[in-house]
C-alpha positions as CSV (number, residue, x, y, z in Angstrom):
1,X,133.5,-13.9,-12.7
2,X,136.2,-11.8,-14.9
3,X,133.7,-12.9,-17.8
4,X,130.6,-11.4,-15.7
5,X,132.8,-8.0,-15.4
6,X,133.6,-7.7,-18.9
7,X,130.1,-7.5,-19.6
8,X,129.0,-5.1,-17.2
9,X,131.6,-2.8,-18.7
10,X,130.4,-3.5,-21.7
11,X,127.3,-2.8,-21.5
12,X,127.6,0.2,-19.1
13,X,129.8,1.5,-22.2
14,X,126.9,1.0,-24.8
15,X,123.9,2.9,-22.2
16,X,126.3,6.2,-21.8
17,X,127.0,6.5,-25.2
18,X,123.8,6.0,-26.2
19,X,122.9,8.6,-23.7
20,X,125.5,10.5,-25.0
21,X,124.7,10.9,-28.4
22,X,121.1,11.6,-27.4
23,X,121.6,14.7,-25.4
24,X,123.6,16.2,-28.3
25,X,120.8,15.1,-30.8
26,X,118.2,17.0,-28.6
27,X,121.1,20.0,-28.4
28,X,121.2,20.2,-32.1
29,X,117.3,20.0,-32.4
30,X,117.3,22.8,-29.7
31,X,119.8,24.8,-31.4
32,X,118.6,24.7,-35.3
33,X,115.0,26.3,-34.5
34,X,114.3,28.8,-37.5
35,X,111.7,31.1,-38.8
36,X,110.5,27.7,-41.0
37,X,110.3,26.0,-37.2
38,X,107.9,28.8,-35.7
39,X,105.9,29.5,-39.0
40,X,105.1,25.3,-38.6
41,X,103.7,26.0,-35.1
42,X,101.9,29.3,-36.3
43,X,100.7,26.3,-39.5
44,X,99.6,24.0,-36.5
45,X,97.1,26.8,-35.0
46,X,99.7,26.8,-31.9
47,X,99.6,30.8,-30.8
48,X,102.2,32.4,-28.8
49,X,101.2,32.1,-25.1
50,X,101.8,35.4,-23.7
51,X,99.8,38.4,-22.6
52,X,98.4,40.7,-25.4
53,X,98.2,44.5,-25.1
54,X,96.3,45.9,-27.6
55,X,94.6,49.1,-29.3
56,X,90.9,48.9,-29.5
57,X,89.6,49.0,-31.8
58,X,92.7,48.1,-34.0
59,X,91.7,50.1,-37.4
60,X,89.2,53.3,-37.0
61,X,88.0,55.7,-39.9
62,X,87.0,58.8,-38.8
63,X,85.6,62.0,-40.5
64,X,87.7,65.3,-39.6
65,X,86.8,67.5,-36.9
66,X,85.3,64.7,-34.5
67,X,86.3,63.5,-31.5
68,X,86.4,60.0,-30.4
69,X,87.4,57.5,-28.1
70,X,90.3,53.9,-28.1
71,X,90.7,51.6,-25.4
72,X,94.4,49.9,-24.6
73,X,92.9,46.4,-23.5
74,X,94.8,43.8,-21.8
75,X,94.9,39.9,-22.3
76,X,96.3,38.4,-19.2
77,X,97.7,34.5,-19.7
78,X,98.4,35.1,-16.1
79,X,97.9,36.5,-13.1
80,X,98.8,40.6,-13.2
81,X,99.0,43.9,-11.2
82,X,100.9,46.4,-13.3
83,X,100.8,47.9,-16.6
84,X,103.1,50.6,-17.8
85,X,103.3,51.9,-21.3
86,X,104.1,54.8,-24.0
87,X,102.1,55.9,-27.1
88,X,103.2,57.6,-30.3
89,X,100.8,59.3,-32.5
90,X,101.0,61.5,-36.0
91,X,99.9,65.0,-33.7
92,X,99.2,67.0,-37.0
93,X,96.3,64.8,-37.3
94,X,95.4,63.8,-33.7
95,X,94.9,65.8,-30.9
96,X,95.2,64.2,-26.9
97,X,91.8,65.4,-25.1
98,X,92.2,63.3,-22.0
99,X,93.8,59.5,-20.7
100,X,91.2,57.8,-18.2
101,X,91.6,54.8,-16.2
102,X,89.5,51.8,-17.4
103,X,87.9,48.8,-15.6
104,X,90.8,45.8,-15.8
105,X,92.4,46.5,-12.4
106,X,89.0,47.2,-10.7
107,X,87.5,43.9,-11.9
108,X,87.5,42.7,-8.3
109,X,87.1,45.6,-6.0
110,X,90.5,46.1,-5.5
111,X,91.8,49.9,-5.2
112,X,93.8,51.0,-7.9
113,X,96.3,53.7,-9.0
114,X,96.6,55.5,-12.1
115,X,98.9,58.4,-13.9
116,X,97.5,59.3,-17.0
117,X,101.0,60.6,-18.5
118,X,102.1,63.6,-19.8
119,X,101.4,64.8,-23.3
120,X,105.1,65.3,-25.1
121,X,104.8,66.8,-29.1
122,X,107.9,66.8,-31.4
123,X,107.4,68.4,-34.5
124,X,104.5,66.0,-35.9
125,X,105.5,63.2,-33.6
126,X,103.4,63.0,-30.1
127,X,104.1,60.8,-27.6
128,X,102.1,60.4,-24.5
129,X,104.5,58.6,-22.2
130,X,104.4,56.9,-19.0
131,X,101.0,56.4,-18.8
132,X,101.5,53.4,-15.5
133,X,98.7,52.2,-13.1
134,X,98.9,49.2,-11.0
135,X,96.4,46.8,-8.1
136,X,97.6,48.6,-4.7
137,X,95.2,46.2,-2.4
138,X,97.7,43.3,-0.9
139,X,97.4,40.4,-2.3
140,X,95.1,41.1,-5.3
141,X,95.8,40.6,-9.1
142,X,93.7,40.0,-12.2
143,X,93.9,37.6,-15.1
144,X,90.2,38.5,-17.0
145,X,90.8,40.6,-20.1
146,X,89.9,44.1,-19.3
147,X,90.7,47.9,-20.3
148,X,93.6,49.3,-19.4
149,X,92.9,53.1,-20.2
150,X,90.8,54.7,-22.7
151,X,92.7,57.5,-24.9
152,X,90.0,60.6,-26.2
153,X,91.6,62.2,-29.3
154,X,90.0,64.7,-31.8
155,X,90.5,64.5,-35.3
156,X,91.9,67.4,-37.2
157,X,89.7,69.7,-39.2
158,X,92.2,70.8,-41.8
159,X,94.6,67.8,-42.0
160,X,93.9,64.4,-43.4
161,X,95.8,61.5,-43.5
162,X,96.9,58.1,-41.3
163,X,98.4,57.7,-37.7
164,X,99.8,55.0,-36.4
165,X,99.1,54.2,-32.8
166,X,101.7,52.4,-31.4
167,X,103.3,51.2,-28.1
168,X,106.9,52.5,-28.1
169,X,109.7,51.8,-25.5
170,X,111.4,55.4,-24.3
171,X,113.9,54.5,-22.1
172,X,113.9,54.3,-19.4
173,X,110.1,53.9,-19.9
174,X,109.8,50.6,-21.2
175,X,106.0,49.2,-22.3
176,X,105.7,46.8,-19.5
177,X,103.1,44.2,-17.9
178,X,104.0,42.9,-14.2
179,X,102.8,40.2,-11.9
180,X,101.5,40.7,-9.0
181,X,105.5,40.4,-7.3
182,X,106.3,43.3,-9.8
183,X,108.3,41.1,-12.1
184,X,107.5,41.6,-16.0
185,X,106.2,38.9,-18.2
186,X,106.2,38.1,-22.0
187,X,103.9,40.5,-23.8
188,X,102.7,40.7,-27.4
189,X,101.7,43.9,-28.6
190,X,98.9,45.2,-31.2
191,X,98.9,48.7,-32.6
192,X,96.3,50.4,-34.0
193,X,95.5,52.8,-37.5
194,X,93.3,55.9,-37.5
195,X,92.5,57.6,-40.7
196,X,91.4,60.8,-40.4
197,X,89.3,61.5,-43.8
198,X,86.7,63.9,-45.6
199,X,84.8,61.1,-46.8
200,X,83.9,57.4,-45.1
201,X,85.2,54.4,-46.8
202,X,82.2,52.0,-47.8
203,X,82.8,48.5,-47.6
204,X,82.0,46.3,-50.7
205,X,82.7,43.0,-50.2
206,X,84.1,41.6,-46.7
207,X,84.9,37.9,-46.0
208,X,85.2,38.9,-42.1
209,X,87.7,37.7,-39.6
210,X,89.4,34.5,-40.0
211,X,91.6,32.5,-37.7
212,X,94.5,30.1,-37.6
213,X,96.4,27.9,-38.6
214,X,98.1,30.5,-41.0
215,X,101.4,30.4,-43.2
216,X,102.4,33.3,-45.9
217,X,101.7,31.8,-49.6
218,X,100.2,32.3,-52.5
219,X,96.2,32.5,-53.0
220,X,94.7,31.3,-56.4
221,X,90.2,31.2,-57.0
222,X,87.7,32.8,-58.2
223,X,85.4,35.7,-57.1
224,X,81.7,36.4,-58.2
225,X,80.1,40.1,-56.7
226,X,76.2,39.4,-56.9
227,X,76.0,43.4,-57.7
228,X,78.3,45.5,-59.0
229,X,81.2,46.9,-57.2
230,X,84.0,49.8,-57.9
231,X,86.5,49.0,-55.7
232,X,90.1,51.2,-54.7
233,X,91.7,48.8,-52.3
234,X,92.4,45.8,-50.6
235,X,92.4,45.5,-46.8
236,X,94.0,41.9,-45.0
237,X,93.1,40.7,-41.4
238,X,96.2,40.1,-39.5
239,X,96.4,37.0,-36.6
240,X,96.9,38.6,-33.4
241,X,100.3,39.5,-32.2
242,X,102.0,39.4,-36.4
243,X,101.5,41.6,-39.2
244,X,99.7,40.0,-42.0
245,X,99.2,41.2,-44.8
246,X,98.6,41.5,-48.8
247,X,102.0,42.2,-50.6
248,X,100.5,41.6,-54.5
249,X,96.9,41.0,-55.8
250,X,95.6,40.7,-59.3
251,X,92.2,40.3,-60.9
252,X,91.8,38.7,-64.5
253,X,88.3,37.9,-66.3
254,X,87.6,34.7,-65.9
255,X,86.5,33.7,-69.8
256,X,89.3,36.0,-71.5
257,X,92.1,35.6,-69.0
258,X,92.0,39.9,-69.3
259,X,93.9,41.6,-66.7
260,X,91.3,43.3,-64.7
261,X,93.5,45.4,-62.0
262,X,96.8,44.7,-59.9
263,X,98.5,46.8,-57.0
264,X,101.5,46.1,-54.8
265,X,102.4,46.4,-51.2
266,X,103.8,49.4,-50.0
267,X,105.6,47.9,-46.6
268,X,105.8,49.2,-43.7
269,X,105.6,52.9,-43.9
270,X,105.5,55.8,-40.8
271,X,101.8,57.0,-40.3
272,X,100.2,54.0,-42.8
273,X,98.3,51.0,-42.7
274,X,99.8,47.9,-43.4
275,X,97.0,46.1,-43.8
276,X,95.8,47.7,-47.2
277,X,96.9,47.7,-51.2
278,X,95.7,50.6,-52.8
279,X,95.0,50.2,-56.3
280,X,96.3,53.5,-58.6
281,X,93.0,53.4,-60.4
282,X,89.3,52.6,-58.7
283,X,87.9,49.5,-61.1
284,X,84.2,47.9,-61.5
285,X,83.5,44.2,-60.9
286,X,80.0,43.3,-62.4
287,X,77.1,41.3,-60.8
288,X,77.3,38.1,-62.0
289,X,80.2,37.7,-63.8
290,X,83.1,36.0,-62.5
291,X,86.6,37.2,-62.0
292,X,89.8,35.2,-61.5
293,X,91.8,36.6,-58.4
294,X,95.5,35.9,-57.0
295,X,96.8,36.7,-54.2
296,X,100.2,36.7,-52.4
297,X,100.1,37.5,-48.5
298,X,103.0,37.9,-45.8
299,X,103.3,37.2,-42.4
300,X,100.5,35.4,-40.6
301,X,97.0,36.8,-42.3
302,X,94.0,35.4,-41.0
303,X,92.3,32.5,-42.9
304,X,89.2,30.8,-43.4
305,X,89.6,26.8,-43.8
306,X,87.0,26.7,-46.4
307,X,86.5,26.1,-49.8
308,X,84.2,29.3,-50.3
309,X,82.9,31.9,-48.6
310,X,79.0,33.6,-49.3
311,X,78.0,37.0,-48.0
312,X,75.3,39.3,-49.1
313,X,78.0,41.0,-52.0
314,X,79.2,37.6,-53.5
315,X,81.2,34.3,-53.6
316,X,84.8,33.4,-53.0
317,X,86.3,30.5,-53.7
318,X,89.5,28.9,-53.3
319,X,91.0,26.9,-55.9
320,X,94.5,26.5,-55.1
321,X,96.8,28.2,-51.8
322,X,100.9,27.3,-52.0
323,X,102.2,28.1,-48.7
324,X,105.9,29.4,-48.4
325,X,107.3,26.0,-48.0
326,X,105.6,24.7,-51.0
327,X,102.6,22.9,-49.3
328,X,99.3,22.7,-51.8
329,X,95.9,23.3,-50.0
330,X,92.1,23.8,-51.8
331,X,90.5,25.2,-48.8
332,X,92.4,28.0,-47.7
333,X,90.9,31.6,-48.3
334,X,92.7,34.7,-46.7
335,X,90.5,37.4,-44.6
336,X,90.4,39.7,-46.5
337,X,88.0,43.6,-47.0
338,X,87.2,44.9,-50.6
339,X,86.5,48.6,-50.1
340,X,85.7,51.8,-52.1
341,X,86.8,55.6,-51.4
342,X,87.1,58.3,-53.1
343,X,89.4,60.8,-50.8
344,X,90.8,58.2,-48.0
């Protein structure tokens, strides 16, 4: 019997440390997450599940002196009755005509209230802050994406340039989604770009949007235009909710190895796009010939999992991508716009 208890201790022993040394192993698993950890999730296509509010459309080019129109959309990933927000904008460039509600709380009939917000300019900064509507019907939320508000602006006549649009937290006016008990959830946000120019960028060569998985790296392949194209910059589709982009692209001849053109990244500056390069010098890419391209992207960029890519202006082709954590892939092309313009 004194045997039989000796065991039992024994073997209770053995089961709590093992259970021991498992909860610490799961604390230290817990505790060591790192950018490497979450840029592995964005590599497995896994998103961040929260609810998106975004400019729309997210880039807009548009000629001085005309008016036109964004929409702040909302992406529920749950059930919601309250939006508040703030906007900053470059006023020497933009002008506020008017804030409307749009259709996301109406969706289902429900009666709704709005405040358009109040107009504040400082200097060249404006701010139209504390723009707030909410789902005043008992008992009613939403969870369909919808519009939020839609923002009328006109463009300067004499000014042109870049503003950013872009959700800002004034406190105590914080940007702000709530459910339908007035708590706040998680929220992603999506700014938006307006250039305001004399002349309309053209477009000469444009892979389209992408998707994930994504990972920062290193892009290596070849590019054939099936005309000829001048070309002044680069722009880089961005995943939702990150900020890809191009930091450094080059362009050799394929058959001499000649440097052909090369531009750098010029981060993230007030009033500018992140998504583009510029290159100090428009170039020329000739129909038929091919041209050796690299190039090295940040953040989360939009991809296409293939090894080429046809449109109307030419091939792409992927011949090698090294992603930050030294992973080799063939069939991974970035998003990616080739445009032209003179005076953006």
């Amino acid at each position: 019997m004194k045997h039989r208890k000796h065991l039992f201790l024994a073997l209770l022993f053995v089961i709590l440390t093992t259970l021991i040394v498992c909860i610490f192993m799961a604390m230290g698993m817990m505790s060591t997450a790192t950018d490497t950890d979450i840029a592995m999730a964005m590599d497995t296509g896994t998103a961040p599940q929260t609810t998106i509010v975004r400019i729309s459309p997210q880039t807009l080019n548009i000629r001085s002196g005309h008016s036109f129109s964004v929409n702040i959309t909302v992406e529920p990933n749950t059930p919601i009755a309250g939006v508040q927000l703030n906007l900053l904008f470059n006023c020497s460039l933009l002008t506020v005509n008017s804030v409307t509600e749009g259709n996301l709380f109406k969706q289902a009939g429900a009666s709704t209230y709005f405040n358009p917000g109040t107009i504040v300019i400082n200097n060249s900064i404006g701010t139209i802050k504390h723009v707030h509507g909410c789902i005043i019907t008992a008992g009613e939320n939403v969870s369909t994406p919808g519009t939020f508000a839609i923002i009328n602006f006109s463009a300067s006549n004499i000014t042109t340039g870049t503003s950013l649009l872009s959700f800002v937290d004034l406190p105590p006016i914080h940007v702000k989604v709530t459910d339908p008990e007035g708590e706040p959830i998680p929220i992603s946000i999506e700014n938006g770009t307006i250039r305001v120019v004399n002349e309309m960028p053209i477009t000469v060569f444009d892979t389209h949007y992408g998707g994930y998985p994504s990972i920062m790296g290193t892009h290596f392949g070849n590019f054939t235009p099936f005309h000829n194209l001048t070309v002044s910059r680069l722009y880089t589709y961005s995943c939702p909710g990150t900020s890809g982009h191009s930091e450094h692209i080059v362009f050799y001849d394929y058959e001499n190895d000649e440097k052909i053109a090369e531009a750098n990244w010029s981060g993230y500056q007030p009033f500018t796009d992140y998504h583009y390069i510029i290159f100090d010098t428009p170039f020329e890419l000739y129909a038929g010939k091919t041209y050796r391209y690299q190039i090295k992207t940040g953040s989360y960029p939009q991809i296409h999992h293939n090894q080429s890519i046809v449109t109307p202006d030419g091939i792409l082709t992927c011949t090698k991508f090294i992603d930050t954590n030294g992973k080799v892939y063939n069939d991974w092309i970035p998003a990616i716009r080739l445009e032209y313009c003179a005076k953006c």
